[in-house]
C-alpha positions as CSV (number, residue, x, y, z in Angstrom):
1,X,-41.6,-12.7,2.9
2,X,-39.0,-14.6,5.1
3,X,-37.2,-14.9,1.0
4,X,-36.5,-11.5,0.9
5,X,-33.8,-9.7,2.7
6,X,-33.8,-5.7,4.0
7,X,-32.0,-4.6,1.0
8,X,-34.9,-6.6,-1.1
9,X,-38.0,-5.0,0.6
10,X,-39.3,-1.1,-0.4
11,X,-41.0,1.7,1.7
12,X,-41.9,5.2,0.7
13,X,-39.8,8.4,1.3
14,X,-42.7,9.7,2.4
15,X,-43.9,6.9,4.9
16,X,-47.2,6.2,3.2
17,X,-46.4,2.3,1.6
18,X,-43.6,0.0,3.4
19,X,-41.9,-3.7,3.4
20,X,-43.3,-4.0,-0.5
21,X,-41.3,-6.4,-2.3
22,X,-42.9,-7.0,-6.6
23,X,-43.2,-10.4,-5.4
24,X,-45.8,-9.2,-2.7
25,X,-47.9,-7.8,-5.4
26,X,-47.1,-10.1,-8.9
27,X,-49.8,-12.0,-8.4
28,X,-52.2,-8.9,-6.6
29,X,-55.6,-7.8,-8.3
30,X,-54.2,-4.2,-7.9
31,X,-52.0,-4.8,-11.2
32,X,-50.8,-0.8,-11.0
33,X,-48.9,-1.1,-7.6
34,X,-46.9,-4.0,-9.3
35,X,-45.6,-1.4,-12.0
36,X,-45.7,1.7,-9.2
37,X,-43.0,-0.3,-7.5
38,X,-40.9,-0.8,-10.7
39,X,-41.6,2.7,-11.7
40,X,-40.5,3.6,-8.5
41,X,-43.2,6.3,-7.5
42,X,-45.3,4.9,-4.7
43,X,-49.3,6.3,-4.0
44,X,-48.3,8.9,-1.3
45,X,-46.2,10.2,-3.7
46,X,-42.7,9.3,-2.3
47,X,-40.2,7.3,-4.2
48,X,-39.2,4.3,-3.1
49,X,-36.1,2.9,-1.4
50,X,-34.9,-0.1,0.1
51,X,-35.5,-0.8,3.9
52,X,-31.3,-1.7,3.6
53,X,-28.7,-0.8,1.4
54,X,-26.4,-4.2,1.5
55,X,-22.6,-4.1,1.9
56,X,-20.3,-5.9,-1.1
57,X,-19.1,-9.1,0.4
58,X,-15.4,-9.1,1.9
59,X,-13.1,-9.8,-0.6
60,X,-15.3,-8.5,-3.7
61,X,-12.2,-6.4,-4.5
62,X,-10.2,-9.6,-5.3
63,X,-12.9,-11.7,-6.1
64,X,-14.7,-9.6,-8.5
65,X,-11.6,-7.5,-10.4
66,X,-11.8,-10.1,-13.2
67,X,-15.4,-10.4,-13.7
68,X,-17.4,-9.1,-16.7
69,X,-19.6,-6.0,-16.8
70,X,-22.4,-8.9,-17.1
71,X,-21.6,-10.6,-14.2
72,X,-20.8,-7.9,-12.1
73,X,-24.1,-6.6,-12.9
74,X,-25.7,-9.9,-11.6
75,X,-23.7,-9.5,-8.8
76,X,-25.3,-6.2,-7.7
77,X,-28.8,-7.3,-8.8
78,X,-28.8,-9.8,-6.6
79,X,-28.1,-7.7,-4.0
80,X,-31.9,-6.4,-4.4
81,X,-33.7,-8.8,-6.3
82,X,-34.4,-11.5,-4.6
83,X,-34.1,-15.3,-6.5
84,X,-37.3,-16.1,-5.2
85,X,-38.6,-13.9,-7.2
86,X,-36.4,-13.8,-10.7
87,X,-34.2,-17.3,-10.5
88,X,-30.4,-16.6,-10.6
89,X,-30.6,-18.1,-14.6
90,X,-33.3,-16.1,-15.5
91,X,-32.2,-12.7,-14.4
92,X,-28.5,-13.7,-15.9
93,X,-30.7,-13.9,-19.0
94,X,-32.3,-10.9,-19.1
95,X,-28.4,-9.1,-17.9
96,X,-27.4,-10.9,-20.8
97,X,-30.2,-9.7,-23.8
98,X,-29.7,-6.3,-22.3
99,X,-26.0,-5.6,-22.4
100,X,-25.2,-7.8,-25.9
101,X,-26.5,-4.9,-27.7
102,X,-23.7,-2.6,-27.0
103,X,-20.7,-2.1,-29.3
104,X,-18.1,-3.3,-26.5
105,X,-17.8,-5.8,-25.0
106,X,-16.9,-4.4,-21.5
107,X,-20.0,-2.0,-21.8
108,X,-18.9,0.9,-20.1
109,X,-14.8,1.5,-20.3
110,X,-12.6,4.0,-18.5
111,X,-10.6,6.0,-20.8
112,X,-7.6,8.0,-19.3
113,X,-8.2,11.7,-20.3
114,X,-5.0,13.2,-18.6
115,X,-2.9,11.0,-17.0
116,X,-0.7,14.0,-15.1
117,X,-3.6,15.2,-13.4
118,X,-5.2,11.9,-13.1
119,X,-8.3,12.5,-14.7
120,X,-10.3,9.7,-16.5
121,X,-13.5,9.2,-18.2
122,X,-16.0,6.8,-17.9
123,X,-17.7,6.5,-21.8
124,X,-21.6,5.7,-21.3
125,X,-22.0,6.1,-24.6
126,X,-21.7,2.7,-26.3
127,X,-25.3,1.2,-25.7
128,X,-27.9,1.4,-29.0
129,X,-28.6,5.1,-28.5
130,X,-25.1,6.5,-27.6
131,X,-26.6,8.2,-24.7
132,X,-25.7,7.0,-20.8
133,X,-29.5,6.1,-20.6
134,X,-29.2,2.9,-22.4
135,X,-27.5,1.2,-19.6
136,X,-30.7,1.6,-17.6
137,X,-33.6,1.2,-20.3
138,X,-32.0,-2.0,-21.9
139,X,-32.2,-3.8,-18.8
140,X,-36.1,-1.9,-17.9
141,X,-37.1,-3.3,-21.6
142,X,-36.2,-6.6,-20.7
143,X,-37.3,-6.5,-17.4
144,X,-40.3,-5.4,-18.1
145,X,-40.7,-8.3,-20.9
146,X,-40.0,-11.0,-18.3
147,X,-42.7,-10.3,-16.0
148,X,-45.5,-10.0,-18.4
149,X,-44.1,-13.3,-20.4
150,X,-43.9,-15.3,-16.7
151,X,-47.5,-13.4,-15.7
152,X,-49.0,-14.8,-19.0
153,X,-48.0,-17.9,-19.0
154,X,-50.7,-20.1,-20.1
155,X,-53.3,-17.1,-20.6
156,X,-55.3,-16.5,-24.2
157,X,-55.2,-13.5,-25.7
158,X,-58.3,-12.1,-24.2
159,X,-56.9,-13.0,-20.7
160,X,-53.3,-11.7,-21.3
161,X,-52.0,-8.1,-19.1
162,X,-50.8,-5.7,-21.5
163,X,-48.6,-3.1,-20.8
164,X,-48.6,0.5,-22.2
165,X,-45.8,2.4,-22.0
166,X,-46.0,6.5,-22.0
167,X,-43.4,9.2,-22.2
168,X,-42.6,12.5,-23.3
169,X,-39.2,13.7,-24.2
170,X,-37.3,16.1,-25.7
171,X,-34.9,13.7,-27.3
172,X,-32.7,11.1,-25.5
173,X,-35.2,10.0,-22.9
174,X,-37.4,8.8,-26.1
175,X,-34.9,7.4,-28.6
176,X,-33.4,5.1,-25.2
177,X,-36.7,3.8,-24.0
178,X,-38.3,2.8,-27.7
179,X,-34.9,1.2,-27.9
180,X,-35.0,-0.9,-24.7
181,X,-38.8,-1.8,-25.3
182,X,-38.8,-2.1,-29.1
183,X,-40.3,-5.6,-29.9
184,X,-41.5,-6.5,-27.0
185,X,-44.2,-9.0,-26.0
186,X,-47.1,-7.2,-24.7
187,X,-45.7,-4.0,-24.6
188,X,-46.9,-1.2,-26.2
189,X,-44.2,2.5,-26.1
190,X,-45.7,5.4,-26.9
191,X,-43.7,9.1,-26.9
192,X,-45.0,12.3,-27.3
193,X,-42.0,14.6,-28.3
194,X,-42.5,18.6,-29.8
195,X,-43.1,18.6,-33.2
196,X,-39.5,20.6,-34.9
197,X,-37.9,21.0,-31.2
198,X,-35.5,17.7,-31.3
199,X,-32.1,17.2,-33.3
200,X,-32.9,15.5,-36.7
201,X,-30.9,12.4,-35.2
202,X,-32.9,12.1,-32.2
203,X,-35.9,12.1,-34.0
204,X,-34.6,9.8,-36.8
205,X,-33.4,7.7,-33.7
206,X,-37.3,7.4,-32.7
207,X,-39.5,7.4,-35.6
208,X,-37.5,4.9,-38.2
209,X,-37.8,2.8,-35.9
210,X,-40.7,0.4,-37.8
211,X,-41.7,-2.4,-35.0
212,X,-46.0,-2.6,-34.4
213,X,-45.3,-1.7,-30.6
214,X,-43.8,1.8,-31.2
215,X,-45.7,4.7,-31.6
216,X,-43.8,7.8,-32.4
217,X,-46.6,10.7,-31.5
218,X,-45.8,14.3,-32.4
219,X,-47.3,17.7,-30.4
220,X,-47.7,20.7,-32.0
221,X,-46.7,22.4,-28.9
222,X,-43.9,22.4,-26.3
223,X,-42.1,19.6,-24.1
224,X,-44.3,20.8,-21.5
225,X,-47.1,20.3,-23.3
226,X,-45.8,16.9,-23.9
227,X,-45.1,16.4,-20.5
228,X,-48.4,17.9,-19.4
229,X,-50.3,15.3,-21.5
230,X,-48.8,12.3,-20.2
231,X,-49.5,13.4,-16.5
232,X,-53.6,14.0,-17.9
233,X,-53.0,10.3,-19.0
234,X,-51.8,9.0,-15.8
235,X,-55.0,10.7,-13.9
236,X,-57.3,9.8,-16.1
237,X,-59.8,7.1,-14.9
238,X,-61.4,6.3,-18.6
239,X,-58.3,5.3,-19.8
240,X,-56.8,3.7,-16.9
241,X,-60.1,1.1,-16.6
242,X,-59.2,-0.1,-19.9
243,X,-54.6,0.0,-20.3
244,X,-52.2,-0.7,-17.8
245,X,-50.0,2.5,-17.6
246,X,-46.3,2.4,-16.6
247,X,-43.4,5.2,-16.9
248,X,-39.8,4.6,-17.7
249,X,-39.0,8.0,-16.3
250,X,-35.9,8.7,-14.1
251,X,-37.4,8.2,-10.5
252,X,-38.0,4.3,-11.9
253,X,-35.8,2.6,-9.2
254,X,-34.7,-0.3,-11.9
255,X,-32.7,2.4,-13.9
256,X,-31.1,3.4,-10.3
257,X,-30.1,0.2,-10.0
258,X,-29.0,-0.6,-13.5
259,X,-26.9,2.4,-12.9
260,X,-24.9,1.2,-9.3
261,X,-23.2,-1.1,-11.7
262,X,-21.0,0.9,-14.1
263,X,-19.7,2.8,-10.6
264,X,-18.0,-0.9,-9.3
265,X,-16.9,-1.8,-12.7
266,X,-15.3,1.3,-13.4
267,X,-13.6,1.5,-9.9
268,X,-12.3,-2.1,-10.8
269,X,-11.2,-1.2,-14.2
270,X,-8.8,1.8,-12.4
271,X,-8.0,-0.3,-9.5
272,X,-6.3,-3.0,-12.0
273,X,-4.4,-0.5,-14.0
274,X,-0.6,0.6,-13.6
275,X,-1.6,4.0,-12.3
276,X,-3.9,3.1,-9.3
277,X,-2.7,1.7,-5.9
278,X,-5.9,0.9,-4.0
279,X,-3.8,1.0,-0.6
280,X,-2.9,4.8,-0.9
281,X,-5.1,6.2,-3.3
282,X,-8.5,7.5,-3.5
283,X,-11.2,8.3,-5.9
284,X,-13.9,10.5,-6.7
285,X,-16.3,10.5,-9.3
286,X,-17.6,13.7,-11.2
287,X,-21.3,13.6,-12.9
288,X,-23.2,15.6,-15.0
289,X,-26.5,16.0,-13.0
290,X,-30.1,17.1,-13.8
291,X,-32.6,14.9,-12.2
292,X,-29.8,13.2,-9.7
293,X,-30.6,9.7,-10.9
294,X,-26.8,9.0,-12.3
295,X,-25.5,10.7,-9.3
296,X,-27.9,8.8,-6.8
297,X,-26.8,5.2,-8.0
298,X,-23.2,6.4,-6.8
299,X,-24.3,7.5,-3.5
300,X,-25.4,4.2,-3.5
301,X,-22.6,2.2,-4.7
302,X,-20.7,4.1,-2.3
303,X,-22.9,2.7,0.3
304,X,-22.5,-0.5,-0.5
305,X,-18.5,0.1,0.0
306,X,-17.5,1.5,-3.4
307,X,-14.4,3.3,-1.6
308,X,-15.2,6.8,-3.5
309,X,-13.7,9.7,-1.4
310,X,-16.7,12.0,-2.7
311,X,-19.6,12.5,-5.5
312,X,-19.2,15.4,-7.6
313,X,-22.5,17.1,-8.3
314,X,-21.6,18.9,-11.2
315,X,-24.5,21.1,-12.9
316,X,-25.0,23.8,-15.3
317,X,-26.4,26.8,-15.0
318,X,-29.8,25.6,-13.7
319,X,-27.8,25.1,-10.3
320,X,-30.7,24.5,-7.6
321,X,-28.4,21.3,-6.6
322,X,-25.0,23.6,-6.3
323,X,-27.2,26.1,-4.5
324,X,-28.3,23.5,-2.3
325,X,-24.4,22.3,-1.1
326,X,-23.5,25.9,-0.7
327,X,-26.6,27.5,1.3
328,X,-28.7,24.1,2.3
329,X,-31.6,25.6,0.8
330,X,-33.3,23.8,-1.7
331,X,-34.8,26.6,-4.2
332,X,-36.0,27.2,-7.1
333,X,-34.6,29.9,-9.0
334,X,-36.8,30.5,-12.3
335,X,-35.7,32.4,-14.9
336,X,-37.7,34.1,-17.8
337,X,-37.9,36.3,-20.9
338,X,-34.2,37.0,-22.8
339,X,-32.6,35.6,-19.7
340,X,-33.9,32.1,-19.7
341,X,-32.6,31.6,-23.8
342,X,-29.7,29.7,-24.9
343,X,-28.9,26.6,-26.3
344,X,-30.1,25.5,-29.6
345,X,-33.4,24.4,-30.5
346,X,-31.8,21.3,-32.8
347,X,-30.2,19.9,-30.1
348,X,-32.6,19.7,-27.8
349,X,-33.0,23.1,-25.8
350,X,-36.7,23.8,-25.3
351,X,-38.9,26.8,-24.0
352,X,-40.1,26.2,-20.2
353,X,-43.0,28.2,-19.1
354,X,-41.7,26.8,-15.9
355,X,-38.7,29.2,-15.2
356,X,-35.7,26.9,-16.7
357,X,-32.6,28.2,-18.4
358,X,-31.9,27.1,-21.8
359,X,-28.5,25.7,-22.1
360,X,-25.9,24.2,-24.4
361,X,-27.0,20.6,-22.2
362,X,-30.3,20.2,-22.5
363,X,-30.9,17.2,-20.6
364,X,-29.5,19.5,-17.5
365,X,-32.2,21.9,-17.9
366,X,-34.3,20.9,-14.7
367,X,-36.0,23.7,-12.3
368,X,-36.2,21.2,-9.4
369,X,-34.3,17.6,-9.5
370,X,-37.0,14.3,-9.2
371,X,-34.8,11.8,-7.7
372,X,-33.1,14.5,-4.8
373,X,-36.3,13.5,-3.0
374,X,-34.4,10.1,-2.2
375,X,-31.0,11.2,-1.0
376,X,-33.1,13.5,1.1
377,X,-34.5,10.5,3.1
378,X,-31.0,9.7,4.1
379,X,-29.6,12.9,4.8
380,X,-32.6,13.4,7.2
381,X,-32.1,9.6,8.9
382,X,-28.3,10.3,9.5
383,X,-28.7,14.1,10.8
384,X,-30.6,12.6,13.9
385,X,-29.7,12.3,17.5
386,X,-27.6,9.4,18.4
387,X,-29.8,8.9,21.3
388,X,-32.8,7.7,18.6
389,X,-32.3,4.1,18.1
390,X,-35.4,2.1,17.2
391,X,-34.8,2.1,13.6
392,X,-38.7,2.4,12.8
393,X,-39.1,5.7,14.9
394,X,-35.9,7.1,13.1
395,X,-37.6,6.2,9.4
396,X,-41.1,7.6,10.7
397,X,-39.0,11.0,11.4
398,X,-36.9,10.9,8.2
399,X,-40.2,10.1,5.8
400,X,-41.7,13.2,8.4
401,X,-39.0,15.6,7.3
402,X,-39.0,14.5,3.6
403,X,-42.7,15.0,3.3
404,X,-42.6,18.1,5.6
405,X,-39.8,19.9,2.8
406,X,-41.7,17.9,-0.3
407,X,-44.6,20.0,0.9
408,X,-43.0,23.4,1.7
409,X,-41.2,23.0,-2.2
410,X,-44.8,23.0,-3.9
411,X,-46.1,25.6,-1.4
412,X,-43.8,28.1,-1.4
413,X,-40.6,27.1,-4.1
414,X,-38.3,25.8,-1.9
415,X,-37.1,24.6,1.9
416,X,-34.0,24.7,3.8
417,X,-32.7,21.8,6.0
418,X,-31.0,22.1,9.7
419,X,-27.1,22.5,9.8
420,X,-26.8,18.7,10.1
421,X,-28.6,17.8,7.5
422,X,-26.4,19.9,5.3
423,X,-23.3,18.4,7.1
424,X,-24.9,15.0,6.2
425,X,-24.9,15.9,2.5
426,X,-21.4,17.1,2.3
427,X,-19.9,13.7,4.0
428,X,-20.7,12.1,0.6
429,X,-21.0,15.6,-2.0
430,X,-19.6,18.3,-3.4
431,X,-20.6,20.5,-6.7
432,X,-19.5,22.7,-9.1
433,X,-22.1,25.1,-11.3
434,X,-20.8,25.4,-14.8
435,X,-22.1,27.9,-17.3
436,X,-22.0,27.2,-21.4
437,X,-19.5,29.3,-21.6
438,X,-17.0,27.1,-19.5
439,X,-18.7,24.4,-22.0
440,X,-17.2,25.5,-24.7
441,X,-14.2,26.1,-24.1
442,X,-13.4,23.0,-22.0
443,X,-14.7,20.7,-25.9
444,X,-11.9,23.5,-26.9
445,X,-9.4,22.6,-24.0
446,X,-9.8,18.7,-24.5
447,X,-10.0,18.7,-28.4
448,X,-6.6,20.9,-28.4
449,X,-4.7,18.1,-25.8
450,X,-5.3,15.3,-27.5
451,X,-8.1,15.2,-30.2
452,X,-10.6,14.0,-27.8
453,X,-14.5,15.5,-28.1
454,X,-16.7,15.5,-25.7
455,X,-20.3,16.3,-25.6
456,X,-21.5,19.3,-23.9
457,X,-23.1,17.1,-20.6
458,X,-20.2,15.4,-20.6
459,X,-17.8,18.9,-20.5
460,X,-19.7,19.7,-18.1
461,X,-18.4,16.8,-15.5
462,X,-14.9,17.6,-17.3
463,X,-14.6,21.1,-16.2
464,X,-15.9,20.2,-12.6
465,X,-13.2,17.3,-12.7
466,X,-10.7,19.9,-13.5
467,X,-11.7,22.4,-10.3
468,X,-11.8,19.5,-8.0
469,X,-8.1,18.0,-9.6
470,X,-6.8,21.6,-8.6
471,X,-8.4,21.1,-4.9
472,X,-7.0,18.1,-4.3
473,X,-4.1,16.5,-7.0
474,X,-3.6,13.3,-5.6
475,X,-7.1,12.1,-5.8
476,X,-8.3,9.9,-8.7
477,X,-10.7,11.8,-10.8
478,X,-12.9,10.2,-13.1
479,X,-15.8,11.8,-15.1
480,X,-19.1,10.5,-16.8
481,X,-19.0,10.8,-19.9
482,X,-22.9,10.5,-20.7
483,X,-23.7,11.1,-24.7
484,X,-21.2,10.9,-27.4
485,X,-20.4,14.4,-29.3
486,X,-22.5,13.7,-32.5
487,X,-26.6,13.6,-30.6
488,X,-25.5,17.6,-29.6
489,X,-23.5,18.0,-32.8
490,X,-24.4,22.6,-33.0
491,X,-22.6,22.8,-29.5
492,X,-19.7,20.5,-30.3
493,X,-19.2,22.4,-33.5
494,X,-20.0,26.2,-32.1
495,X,-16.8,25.3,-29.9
496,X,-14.9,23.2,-32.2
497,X,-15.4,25.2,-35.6
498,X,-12.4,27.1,-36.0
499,X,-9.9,24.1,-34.8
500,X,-7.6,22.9,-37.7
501,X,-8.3,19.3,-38.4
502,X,-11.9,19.3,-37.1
503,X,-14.3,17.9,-39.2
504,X,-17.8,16.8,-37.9
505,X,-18.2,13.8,-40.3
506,X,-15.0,12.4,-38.9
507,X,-16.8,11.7,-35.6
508,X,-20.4,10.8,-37.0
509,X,-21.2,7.3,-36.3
510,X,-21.9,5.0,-39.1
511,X,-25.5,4.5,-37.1
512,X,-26.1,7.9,-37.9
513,X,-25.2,7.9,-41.6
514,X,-28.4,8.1,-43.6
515,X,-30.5,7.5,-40.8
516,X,-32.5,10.9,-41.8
517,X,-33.4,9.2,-44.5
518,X,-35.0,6.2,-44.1
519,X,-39.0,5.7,-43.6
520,X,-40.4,7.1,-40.7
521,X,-43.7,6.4,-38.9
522,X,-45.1,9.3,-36.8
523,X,-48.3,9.8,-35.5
524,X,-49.4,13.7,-35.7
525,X,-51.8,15.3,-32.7
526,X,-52.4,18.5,-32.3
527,X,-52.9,19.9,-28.7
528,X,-56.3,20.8,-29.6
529,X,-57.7,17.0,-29.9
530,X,-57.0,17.3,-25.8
531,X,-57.6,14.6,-23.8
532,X,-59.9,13.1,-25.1
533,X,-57.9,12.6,-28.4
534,X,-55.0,10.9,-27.1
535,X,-56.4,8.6,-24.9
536,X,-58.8,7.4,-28.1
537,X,-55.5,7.7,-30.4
538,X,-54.2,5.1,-27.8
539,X,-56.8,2.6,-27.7
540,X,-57.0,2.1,-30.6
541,X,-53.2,2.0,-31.7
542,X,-53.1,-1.1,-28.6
543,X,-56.0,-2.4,-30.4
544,X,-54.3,-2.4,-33.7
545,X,-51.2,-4.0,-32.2
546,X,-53.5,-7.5,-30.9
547,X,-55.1,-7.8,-34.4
C-alpha cells in the first residue's frame, strides 16, 4: 500500500480493523467491508479514522484564497483519497457533478450577521434540499456511483454488484440522501419515514421525487420504529445473502470529509474581507450539534491547521454534549411523559421511547451523539503520558479507553473520563445548552435587526455565538447556518407571527411552491408485515428496477 499515505489508511476506534485503505478491499470477495469502510462503521463496532490527520501545505493561505469551493474541495480530498485509487480527473469529476447542483456558485457563502460584534454566518443551505446535509450526500451519491460504474466495468447484468441503499428519517436525513442518490446506476435508496410525523415539504421533498431507484416507504408507527427496522435489515442474514446493504448515516466518514471543506473555504472567505486581519485576529466557529458530525469535520479542519481559536458545541436542550464540557461525564439524561414534549409534530419533532426531549430543532433531538465516539479516540491519545512514545502502544491504549467507555455507556448510561481527558477536550471546545425558548426569541432578535430569519437549528448556533461574542469581543464569530427558515416553517412563524412586515410566503422558496401537489409515489407498510415484509417488499422493488 506503499500509494497510500497515513492520512489515506483507516483503523477502528475501537482497535478491532487497522491500515484499511477502499483500495485494499475494491477488488475483495468480502464486498460489505468495501461499503463498512465508506459507511464508516467498522465490524468491532468502532468508527473509523485515519492513521494521520495531514497538515495544509505552507503557504495554502496565499495559495488557495482564490480558489473555488470546487477546487478547494479537491484540495482536501486529496489529502485522504489517495490517486491511486480515484485519479486526480476523476475525483475533480465527481467534486464537480456534486456541487453544480447548488444555487450558488461559491456553495457555501459567509454572510455578515452583525458586523459590531463580529458575528457572521456560514449559509449551508443552498444545496438541492436547503438543508446543510446536501454538502455531504451530493458528493456520497456520486461517490458511491463511481465505484460501482469502475467495479462494473465490462460485467452483464447478471454479473453486475448492486447496491441498496436503506434509511430511516424523520425528514432531512431522507429528502438529502434520495437527492444525492436519485438516478443512480446501480443504486437502489430506500427510506422508511413515520407515516403523518414529517412537514408536508419534507415529505413532498421525498416522495415526488419519480426516478425507478427511489422508494419512498411509509411506517405506521414511530421514527424509532423506522429506525428499529433498518437495524433488523442490517442483521438479517436472508436478506443480506441476496442485496448489498450500505448506510448514508452520519458516522459515514465520506460526509465527515465532505464537511472539512466548507470550514477552509469559509475561513478564506473572512480572511479576504475588509474586516479580518489574519495577523491579529482569530476565529471561532459556532455549530448546531446533535450527532457531532458537523462539528467533528471542524475538529478536523482545525487539525489540519484551519487557525480556529475554538469549536463551539452548541446544543439544545438534549445537552449530554454540554454536560459533557462542564462535568466530563458523558450521560444520558432521559426524559419522559409531559416533560419530554415540545416541538411540533409538522416539523419534525417525534416521540422517543428512548428518553429524548422534543424540541423546536428536531434534528438536535439525540439521547447519546454517534460520531462523539471519534473525537473520543483523540482526546484519549493526547491525555497520555509524555513518557509513551511508540505511537502503536499509544493507539492500542486510546482504542482501550474508547471501547472501555463505549462499553460502560450501554451498560450502565454513561462514563466519565480522567481530568486530562477533559482538559484535552476543552483545548479545542466549548458549549453552550440552549432551550426553545432562547430559540425563539433569538428568530425574534435577528428578524427585528435586520430582517434576517433564521431556522430554529441555526438560532440555536446564533444564540451560542452571541454568549461567546460577550466572553470574548475581539474574536471572529461565525455560526452554521444549517437549514433555511421555510423546512421548520411552525417554529419560524410561532416566533415571528406578530412582527409587522412578516409574511411566510415572502421567504418560501419557489422549489417549494406547489410541490405538495405534484404526484407522489409512496410505498405503504404497516409494522405488522415485520421483517419478513420489508425485506420481501425490497427484493422485489430491486427486482423491478433490473427489468
Amino acid at each position: 500500500m506503499s500509494s497510500h499515505t497515513a492520512s489515506q489508511r483507516y483503523f477502528s476506534t475501537r482497535g478491532g480493523s487497522n491500515g484499511l485503505s477502499f483500495e485494499d478491499v475494491k477488488d475483495s470477495a468480502d464486498w460489505s467491508l468495501y461499503w463498512r469502510i465508506l459507511r464508516g462503521l467498522a465490524p468491532d463496532g468502532g468508527l473509523y479514522i485515519p492513521e494521520e490527520i495531514p497538515s495544509l501545505p505552507p503557504n495554502w493561505q496565499d495559495d488557495w484564497c482564490d480558489m473555488s469551493f470546487e477546487e478547494l474541495a479537491f484540495q482536501i480530498f486529496s489529502l485522504y483519497i489517495s490517486s491511486a485509487e480515484i485519479p486526480e480527473s476523476a475525483l475533480k469529476d465527481i467534486i464537480h457533478k456534486s456541487y453544480s447542483t447548488f444555487r450558488v456558485p461559491n456553495v457555501a457563502p459567509t454572510v455578515t450577521l452583525d458586523g459590531d460584534k463580529k458575528i457572521y454566518l456560514l449559509e449551508l443551505f443552498h444545496g438541492p434540499t436547503f438543508a446543510f446535509k446536501d454538502v455531504a450526500l451530493q458528493f456520497l451519491g456520486n461517490l458511491f456511483e463511481y465505484f460501482l460504474v469502475r467495479k462494473n466495468e465490462g460485467k452483464s447484468r447478471n454479473e453486475r454488484s448492486h447496491l441498496t441503499v436503506i434509511g430511516a428519517t424523520s425528514g432531512d436525513t431522507g429528502s438529502a440522501a434520495i437527492y444525492g442518490l436519485r438516478g443512480k446506476k446501480d443504486v437502489s435508496v430506500f427510506i422508511m419515514y413515520p407515516t403523518g410525523k414529517v412537514s408536508a415539504i419534507q415529505e413532498a421533498q421525498m416522495t415526488t421525487i419519480q426516478e425507478a431507484n427511489v422508494h419512498c416507504v411509509s411506517v405506521d408507527g414511530t421514527f424509532d420504529d423506522c429506525q428499529d427496522s433498518v437495524k433488523a435489515l442490517f442483521a438479517d442474514p436472508l436478506i443480506n445473502k441476496t442485496q448489498n446493504l450500505a448506510a448514508v448515516n452520519s458516522i459515514n466518514w465520506a460526509r465527515i470529509l465532505a464537511q472539512m471543506v466548507y470550514y477552509v473555504s469559509s475561513f478564506l472567505s473572512l480572511r479576504g474581507s475588509n474586516s479580518f486581519d489574519p495577523s491579529n485576529d482569530h476565529i471561532r466557529f459556532v455549530v448546531p450539534t446533535g450527532n457531532f458530525g458537523d462539528v467533528l469535520a471542524g475538529f478536523f479542519a482545525k487539525k489540519l491547521g484551519v487557525p480556529s481559536e475554538s469549536l463551539v458545541v452548541a446544543t439544545n436542550e438534549n445537552d449530554i454534549l454540554h454536560r459533557f464540557w462542564h462535568t466530563g461525564t458523558y450521560e444520558k439524561n432521559p426524559v419522559h411523559g409531559p416533560a419530554a414534549e415540545g416541538g411540533f409534530v409538522e416539523d419534525g419533532a417525534k416521540a422517543h421511547p428512548s428518553g429524548v426531549k422534543e424540541t423546536l430543532s428536531p434534528a438536535m433531538d439525540i439521547l447519546v451523539s454517534s460520531n462523539f465516539e471519534r473525537l473520543l479516540w483523540y482526546l484519549a491519545y493526547d491525555a497520555q503520558s509524555p513518557s509513551t512514545v511508540d505511537i502503536q502502544e499509544r493507539r492500542q491504549a486510546a482504542c482501550s479507553k474508547v471501547k472501555m467507555w463505549q462499553s460502560e455507556l450501554k451498560i450502565k448510561g454513561g462514563f466519565s473520563v480522567e481530568k486530562e481527558v477533559l482538559d484535552a477536550a476543552k483545548a479545542d471546545f466549548t458549549s453552550e445548552r440552549v432551550s426553545d425558548v432562547e430559540t425563539l426569541s433569538t428568530i425574534q432578535d435577528i428578524y427585528r435587526q435586520g430582517g434576517y430569519i433564521l431556522d430554529p437549528h441555526s438560532a440555536i448556533g446564533v444564540a451560542a455565538a452571541l454568549r461567546s461574542a460577550e466572553a470574548a469581543p475581539n474574536v471572529h464569530t461565525l455560526a452554521l447556518a444549517t437549514a433555511h427558515p421555510a423546512k421548520f416553517s411552525n417554529a419560524v412563524e410561532l416566533a415571528l407571527k406578530d412582527e409587522k412586515g412578516f409574511h411566510f410566503r415572502d421567504i418560501l422558496p419557489k422549489q417549494f411552491v406547489g410541490l405538495e401537489e405534484l404526484p407522489k409515489k409512496i410505498i405503504y407498510v404497516k409494522k405488522s408485515q415485520g421483517l419478513d415484509g420489508l425485506r420481501k417488499l425490497i427484493v422485489e422493488e430491486v427486482e423491478k428496477e433490473s427489468v
